[in-house]
Structures are given as C-alpha cells and as structure tokens.
C-alpha positions in Angstrom: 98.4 65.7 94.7 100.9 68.1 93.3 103.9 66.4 95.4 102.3 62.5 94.0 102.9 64.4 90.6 106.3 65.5 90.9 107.2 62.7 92.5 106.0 59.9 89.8 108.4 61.7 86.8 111.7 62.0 89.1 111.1 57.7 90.4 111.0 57.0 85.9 113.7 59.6 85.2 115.8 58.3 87.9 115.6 54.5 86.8 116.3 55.5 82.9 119.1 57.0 84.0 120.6 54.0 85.5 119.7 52.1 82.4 121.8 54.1 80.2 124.6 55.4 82.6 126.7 52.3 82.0 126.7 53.0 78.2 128.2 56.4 78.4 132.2 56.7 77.3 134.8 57.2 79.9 136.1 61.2 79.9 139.7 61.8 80.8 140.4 58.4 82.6 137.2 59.0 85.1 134.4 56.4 85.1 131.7 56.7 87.3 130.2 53.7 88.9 126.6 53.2 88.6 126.0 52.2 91.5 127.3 55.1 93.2 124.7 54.1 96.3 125.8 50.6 97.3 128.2 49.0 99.4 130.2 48.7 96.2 130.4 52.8 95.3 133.9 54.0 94.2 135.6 56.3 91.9 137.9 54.9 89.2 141.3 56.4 88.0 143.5 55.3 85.6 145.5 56.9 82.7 143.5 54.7 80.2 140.3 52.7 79.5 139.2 50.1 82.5 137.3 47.4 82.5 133.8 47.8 83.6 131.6 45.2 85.3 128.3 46.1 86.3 127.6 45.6 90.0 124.6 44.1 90.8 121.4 45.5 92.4 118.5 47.1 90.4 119.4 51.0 91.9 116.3 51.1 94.2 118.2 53.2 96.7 119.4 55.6 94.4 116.2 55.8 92.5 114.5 56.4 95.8 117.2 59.5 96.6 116.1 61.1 93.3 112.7 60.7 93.9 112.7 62.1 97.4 114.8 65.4 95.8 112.2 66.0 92.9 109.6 65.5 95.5 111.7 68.6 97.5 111.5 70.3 93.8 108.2 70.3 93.0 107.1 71.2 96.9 109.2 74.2 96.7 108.0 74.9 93.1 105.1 74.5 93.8 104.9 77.0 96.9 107.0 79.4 95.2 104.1 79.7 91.8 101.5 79.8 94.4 102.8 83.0 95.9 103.5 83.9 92.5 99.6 83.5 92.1 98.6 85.8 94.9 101.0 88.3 94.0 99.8 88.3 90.1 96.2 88.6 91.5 97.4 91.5 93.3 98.8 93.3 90.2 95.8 92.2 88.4 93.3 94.4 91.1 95.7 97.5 91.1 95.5 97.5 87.0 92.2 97.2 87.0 92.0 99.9 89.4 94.1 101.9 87.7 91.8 101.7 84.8 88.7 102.6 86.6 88.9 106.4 85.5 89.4 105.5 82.1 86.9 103.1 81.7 84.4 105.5 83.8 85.0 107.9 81.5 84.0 105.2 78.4 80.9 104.5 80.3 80.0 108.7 81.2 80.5 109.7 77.2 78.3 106.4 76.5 75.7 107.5 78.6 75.7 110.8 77.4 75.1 109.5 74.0 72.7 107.3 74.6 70.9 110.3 76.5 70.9 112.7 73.1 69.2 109.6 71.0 66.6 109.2 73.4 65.9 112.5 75.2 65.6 114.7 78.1 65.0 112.0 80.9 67.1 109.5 79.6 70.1 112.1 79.6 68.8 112.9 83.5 69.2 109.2 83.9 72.6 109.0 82.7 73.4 111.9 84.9 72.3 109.8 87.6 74.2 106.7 86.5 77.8 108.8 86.8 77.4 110.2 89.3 77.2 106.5 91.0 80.1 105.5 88.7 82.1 108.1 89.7 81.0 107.4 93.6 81.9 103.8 93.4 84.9 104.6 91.6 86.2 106.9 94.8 85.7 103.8 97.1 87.2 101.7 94.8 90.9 103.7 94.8 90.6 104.5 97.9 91.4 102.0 99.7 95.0 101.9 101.7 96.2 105.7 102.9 99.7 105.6 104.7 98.1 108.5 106.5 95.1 108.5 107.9 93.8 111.6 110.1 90.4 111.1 111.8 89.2 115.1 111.8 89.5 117.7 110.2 90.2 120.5 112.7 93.2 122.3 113.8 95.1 119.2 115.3 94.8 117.0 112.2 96.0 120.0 109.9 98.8 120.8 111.8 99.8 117.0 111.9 99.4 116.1 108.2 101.7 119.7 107.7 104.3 118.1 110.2 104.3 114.8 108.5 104.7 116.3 105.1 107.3 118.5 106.4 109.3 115.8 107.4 108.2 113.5 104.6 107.7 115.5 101.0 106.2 112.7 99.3 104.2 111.5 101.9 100.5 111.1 101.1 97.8 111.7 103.9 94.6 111.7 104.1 92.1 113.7 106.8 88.7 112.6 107.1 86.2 115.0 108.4 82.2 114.6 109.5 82.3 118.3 108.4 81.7 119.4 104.7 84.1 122.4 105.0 88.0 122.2 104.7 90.3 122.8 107.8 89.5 126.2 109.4 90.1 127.7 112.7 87.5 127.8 115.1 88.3 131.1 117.1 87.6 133.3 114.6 83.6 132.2 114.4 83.2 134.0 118.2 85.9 137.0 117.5 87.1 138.3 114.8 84.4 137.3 112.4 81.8 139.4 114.0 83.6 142.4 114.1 84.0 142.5 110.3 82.7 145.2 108.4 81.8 143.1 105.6 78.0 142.1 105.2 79.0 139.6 103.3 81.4 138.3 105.9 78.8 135.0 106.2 79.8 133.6 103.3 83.4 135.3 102.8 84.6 134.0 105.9 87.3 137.1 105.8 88.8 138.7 108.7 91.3 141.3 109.5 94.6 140.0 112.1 96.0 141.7 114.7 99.0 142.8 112.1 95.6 144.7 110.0 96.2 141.9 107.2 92.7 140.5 105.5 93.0 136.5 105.9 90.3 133.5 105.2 89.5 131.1 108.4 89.9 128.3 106.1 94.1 127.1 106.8 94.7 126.8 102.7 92.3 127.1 99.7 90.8 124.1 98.0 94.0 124.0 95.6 96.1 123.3 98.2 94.9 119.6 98.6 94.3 116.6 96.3 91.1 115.0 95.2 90.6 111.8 97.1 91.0 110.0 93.8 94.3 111.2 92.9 96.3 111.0 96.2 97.8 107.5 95.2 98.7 108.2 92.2 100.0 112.1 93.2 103.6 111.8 92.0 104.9 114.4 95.1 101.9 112.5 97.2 99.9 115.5 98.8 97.2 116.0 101.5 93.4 115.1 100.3 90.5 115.8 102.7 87.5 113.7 102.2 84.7 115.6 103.6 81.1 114.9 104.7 82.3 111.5 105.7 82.3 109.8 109.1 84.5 106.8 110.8 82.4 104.8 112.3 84.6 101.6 112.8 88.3 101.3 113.7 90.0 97.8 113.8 93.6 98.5 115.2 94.9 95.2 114.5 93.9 94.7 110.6 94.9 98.8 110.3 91.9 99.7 108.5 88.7 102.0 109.2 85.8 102.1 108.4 83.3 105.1 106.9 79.5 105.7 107.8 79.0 104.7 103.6 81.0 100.8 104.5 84.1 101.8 102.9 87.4 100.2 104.0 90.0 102.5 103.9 93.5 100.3 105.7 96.0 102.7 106.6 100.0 102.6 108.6 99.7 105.3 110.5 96.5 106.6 112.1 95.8 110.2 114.0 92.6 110.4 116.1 91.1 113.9 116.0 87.9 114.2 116.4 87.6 117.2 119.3 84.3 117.1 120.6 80.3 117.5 120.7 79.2 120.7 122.2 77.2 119.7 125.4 73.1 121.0 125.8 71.1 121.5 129.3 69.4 118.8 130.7 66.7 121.3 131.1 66.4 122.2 127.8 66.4 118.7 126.0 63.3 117.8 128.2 61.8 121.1 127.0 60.8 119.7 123.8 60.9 120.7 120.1 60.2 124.2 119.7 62.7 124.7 122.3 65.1 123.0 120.8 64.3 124.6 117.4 64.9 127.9 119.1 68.6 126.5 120.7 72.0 126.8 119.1 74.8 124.2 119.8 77.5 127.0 118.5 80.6 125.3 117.4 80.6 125.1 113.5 80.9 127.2 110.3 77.3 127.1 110.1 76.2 127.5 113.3 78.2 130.9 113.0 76.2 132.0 109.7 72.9 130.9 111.4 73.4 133.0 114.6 75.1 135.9 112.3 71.6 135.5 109.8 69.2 135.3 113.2 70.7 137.8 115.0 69.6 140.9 112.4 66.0 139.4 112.7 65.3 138.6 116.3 65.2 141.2 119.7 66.9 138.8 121.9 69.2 136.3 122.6 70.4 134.4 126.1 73.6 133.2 126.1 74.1 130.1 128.7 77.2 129.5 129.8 80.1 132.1 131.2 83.5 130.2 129.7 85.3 131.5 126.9 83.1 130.9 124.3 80.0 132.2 126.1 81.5 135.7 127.0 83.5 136.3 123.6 79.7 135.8 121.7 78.6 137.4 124.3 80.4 140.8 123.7 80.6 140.2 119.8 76.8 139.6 119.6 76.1 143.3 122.3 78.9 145.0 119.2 76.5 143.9 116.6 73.4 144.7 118.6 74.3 148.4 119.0 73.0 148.8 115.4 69.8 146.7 115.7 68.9 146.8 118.7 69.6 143.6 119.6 69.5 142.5 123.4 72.0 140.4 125.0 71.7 138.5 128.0 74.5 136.0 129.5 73.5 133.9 132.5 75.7 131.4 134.4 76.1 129.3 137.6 78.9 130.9 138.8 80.0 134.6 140.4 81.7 136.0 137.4 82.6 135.5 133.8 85.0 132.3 133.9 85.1 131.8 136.9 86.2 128.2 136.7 89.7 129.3 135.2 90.3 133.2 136.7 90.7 134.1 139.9 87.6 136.0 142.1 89.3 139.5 141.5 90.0 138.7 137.5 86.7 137.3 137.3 84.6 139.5 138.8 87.0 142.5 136.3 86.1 140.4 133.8 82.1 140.5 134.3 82.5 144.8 134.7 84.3 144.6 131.0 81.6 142.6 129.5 78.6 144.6 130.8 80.5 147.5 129.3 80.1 146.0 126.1 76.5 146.0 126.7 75.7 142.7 127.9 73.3 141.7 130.8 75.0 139.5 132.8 73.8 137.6 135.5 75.7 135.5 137.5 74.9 133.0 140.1 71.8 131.7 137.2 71.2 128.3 137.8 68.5 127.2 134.8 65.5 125.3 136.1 63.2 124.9 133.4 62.6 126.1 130.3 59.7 126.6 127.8 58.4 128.3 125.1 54.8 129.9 125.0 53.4 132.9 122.8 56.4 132.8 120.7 58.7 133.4 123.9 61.4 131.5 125.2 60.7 131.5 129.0 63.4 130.2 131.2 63.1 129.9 134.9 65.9 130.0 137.5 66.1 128.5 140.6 66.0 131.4 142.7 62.8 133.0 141.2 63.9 134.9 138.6 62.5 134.7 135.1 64.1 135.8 131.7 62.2 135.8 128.5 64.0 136.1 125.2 64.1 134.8 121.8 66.9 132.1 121.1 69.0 130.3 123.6 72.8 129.3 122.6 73.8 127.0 125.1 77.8 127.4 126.0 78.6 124.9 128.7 81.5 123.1 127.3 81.9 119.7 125.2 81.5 116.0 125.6 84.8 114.4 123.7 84.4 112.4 120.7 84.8 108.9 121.9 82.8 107.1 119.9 85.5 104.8 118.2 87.1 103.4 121.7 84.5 100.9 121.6 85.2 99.4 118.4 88.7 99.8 118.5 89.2 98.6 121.8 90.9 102.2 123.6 91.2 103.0 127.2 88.8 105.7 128.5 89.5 108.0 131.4 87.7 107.7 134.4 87.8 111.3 135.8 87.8 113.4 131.9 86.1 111.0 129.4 89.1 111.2 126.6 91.3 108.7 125.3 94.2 107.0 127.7 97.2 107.9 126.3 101.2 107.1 127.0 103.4 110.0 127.4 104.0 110.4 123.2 100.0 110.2 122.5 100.2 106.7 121.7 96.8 105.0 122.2 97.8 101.9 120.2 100.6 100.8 117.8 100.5 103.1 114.9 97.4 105.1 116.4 98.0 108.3 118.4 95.2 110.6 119.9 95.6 114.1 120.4 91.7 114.8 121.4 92.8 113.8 125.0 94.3 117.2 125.1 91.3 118.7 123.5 89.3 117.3 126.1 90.6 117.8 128.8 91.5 121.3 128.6 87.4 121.8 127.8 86.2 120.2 130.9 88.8 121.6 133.2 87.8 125.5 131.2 84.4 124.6 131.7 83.5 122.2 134.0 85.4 122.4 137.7 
C-alpha cells in the first residue's frame, strides 16, 4: 500500500516534468534533450542558441525510470520511519519508566491525604496501596542488568568485586533466596560460638585470628545500591535483591526469571547457587515431630536457632563426622561446659573425616574432639529414628540406642541444580553439578562456579 502510494506521485511528477522541460531556457550553450531515454538521446553544444525540435514519443520509458526510483524512495523511507517507530516507542517506555518514582511519589502523598480526610483505616489502606506501588514499581525498572549473579554467597561476592574491579562503572546485580546480604559461612560453626558476646545471635561479631572484631556479613548495607537505583547509579554499583528466587533461565533470549514472574534480561550471567544441605532417609520417614526436632545447619538462622536451643535443651546428636559435623561438634561441647549441655557425634565411619584424612590423622582427630568433650561414636550407622515421651530415640544398626533431644543432621549437600532443566545445562553423571568447559563456561554468557562447590562437598563428604 505504501510503495502503490509513493509510486502514484513520482509516475504524475515525472510526466509534468516532461511537459515543461522543453520550455526551459538554454544555460551556457547546453540544452538538454527531453528525451534523454530514446534512441534519439544526445547532448547539445554550441557557443549560441540551437534550434530545438521536439522528438517524438510521449516519455513512457523515462516516466517509468522515475517511477521505479520513487518507488526505491518511498520503500527505503518507509523502512527507515518504521525503525524510527520502534526506536521512539522504545524511548517512550524508558521515559515513562524513568518517571515511575516520581509519579509514585504523586500517587503515595495522594493517598496519604485522602487517608487524613477519611480516617484511620482508610490511611491503613493507603499504606497498603504503596507499598504495591512501590513493589510494582521495583519490577518495573528492573528489568535488563548487565550483570546478573544467581546467589548470594561467597562466590557471587567475590565475582561482582572482580568485575567491578576490572570495570568501575559496571552495574551488577546478585540475586539471593536468602534475606540476608553476602556473609561467610565458616564463621556460623567457629568462630561465632566462641564469642563472648550474648548478644553475638544478632551481632553476628567475631574476633580473627589477628584479635580484630569483624561482622560475617562481607560489607554493610551501604555498600550496595537499592534495586531501584542501580540503572540510574551514575558510578553503576552492586545491588542485592534479597528474598527472591530464579526459578526460570532462558539462555537464548538472556533473561531470568524470579519466583514473583519478573523478567529481569541480563549480558552476562553467574550461576551460584551452592547447595541444599542433605537429611537421612531415616529421618524424613520418621515423621513430623522428628523433623520438628531436626536442624539442616547451613544458614544465618539456623545458627541463631541452634545458638537459642542450645541454652534450653540437655542434648544434642550431631550426625555426620565431616567438617561441619566435628567443628559444631566441639563449638557446641565449649558452650555446653557452662550449661551442661551434652554432645554426642555419631558417624558411619572409623574416625572424624575419615573420608578426606588419613587412618592415623583421623583417628588423632576423633582423640582431639572427645577432648573437647564430645561423645563420639564412630562406626554409627542410623537405622531408625523416633520420637516418644518427648525423646528423640535413634537406633543403630548394631544395637546400640542413643536418646537425646535435637538431631542436626551433617551429611553433606545436594547441589542447586534446579535451573539446568529450564535452561537446558549439562549435568554430571558421577557429582550432580553443572558440566562445565575449562573457563566455567556452561553457555555463552553463562558461567557456573557451583560445580566447584559441589564437588568439593560430595568428594569431603561422600566417598
């Protein structure tokens, strides 16, 4: 329709044209033919005026030329205002964007005057309404990251400080199932528990090795930027949106998406999501109050649980003889030389990790911890467990039965592989993590580094 359009004008222009041509004056001796297109076309030069005779033929062939190049014309013009178009609608969505806060803030002082006019619950409805506003308005900016960092643990910390070493203004953004910022794990089964502050639950302070007080959490909240100013950070920065959960990955589009259905389309994507602590067969089938009375320690608040249930309970069994098992193990028998607390640490094999030490180490190792207090007991392979008379009974295979008061199960973690499905990622076989080439690289512009994670769990806790 466009190109009949264009083409209609040129064919009239083109014929008017050759009406009036032959009228024109002669400019310095040159006279140009009309009918530049026919057998007849020539150039005339002479030193004065020349007589003129108009060749005959009604220009259809020349007409025809013109029409065909304003048909050229109005295609490319045409093509060239509809990308025009789509960029224009483009602008118009990042303005309007750009506006949101301000015209959120128009709708907040609205509601809240509306609220003093008509009372107490209409003000606790406005509440209600900006909170959404402001909500909707987080989705609404956020919507392309260059950065994106699925995590928020050690490995996606130290990445986004890499990339903004390399890369001041670079803006990044980690996205963590957890509601707490970056923080190291170690010190919730060390150095936490030897702290000499009550308050050390909600503090989260411990002393280093170097006798210096330090937070677990990497940087205080100032460090990073809000969600809804990382775009528009002039230096760019490093936001952490917390509480939130990717759920979806689509590696060809570049885009994620989070457990609340927002798309968030990224360039380059870390996956870091570590991975689930691991329960006992045994006790999963044991039923609720079992598993009410059963601590998957790996988190911030698993720590401030334990820390809270340990001053109020007279024992707790520790499952698993890894790293993580014997380090509670001994900081829980420290704590429980002031309330009495007992201890007990069972596990399959003949010593405390004896997956990853030697038998010599190992069984060194297990003399060290009971010297702490603890009562190990090795070779413990847990049969069954239940809970009767407000004891947790657990049996062994070889006869022996232990009856405490909480159970934290210790027997390594299952990796995080929940987003290989949707985003189409090589498992392994033999370890469960992501397949990886030899620079992490699971996909163009998507790296894992929960591989490494992974693996080094199962090979610490399960051969």
């Amino acid at each position: 329709m466009a190109a009949r359009r264009m083409f209609a004008p040129g064919l009239l222009a083109a014929r008017f044209f050759n009406q009036v041509r032959p009228r024109l004056p002669s400019r310095k001796g040159f006279i140009l033919n009309r009918s530049l297109l026919t057998p007849q076309q020539t150039f005339r030069c002479s030193g004065g005026t020349s007589n003129y005779s108009q060749p005959k033929g009604d220009g259809s062939l020349y007409a025809l030329v013109v029409g065909i190049t304003a048909l050229g014309a109005g295609v490319y013009v045409y093509i060239t205002l509809r990308k025009d178009r789509d960029r224009f609608k483009e602008r118009i969505v990042s303005l309007s964007t750009s506006f949101e806060g301000k015209h959120e803030d128009l709708k907040t002082t609205g509601s809240k005057e509306d609220a003093t006019q008509t009372g107490e619950k209409a003000e606790s409805q406005g509440e209600i309404e900006t909170s959404q506003l402001k909500a909707s308005a987080t989705s609404a900016v956020l919507t392309h990251v260059p950065y994106i960092l699925i995590g928020g643990g050690t490995a996606s910390f130290a990445a986004a400080r890499s990339i903004r070493a390399r890369d001041p203004g670079s803006r990044v953004l980690i996205i963590s199932d957890e509601l707490d910022l970056p923080y190291m794990r170690p010190p919730l089964s060390k150095e936490l528990w030897f702290s000499d502050d009550p308050d050390v639950s909600e503090t989260l302070r411990f002393k280093q090795w170097n006798g210096k007080e330090r937070s677990i959490f990497f940087q205080p909240s100032s460090f990073y930027v809000s969600p809804e100013e990382l775009m528009s950070s002039e230096h760019g920065g490093v936001s952490v949106l917390t509480g939130k959960k990717v759920v979806h990955m689509d590696v060809r589009e570049n885009k994620v998406k989070l457990d609340d259905g927002t798309l968030i389309s990224y360039e380059k994507c870390l996956i870091a999501t570590g991975g689930t602590p691991r329960n006992l067969p045994s006790i999963e089938r044991a039923g609720e109050n079992v598993m009410q009375r059963t601590t998957l320690f790996r988190r911030v608040s698993d720590f401030r649980s334990l820390s809270n249930l340990s001053s109020s309970i007279d024992s707790i069994t520790i499952i698993g003889g890894g790293f993580l098992g014997s380090e509670l193990a001994c900081a829980l028998a420290r704590k429980g030389r002031q309330t009495g607390l007992e201890v007990i640490q069972m596990f399959p094999e003949s010593g405390n990790m004896g997956k990853v030490l030697p038998e010599y180490l190992s069984h060194w190792t297990t003399e060290k911890v009971r010297g702490e207090g603890v009562n190990v007991m090795s070779d413990a392979v847990v049969k069954f467990v239940s809970y009767q008379n407000g004891k947790l009974n657990i049996s062994l295979k070889d006869g022996r039965q232990v009856q405490t008061d909480h159970i934290v199960a210790a027997v390594g973690l299952e990796p995080n592989t929940e987003l290989a499905k949707s985003a189409g990622l090589e498992l392994d076989g033999d370890f469960g993590g992501y397949r990886v080439n030899a620079e992490l690289q699971a996909r163009n512009n998507v790296w894992v580094v929960s591989l490494l994670f992974c693996a080094f769990q199962l090979l610490s806790c399960s051969k």
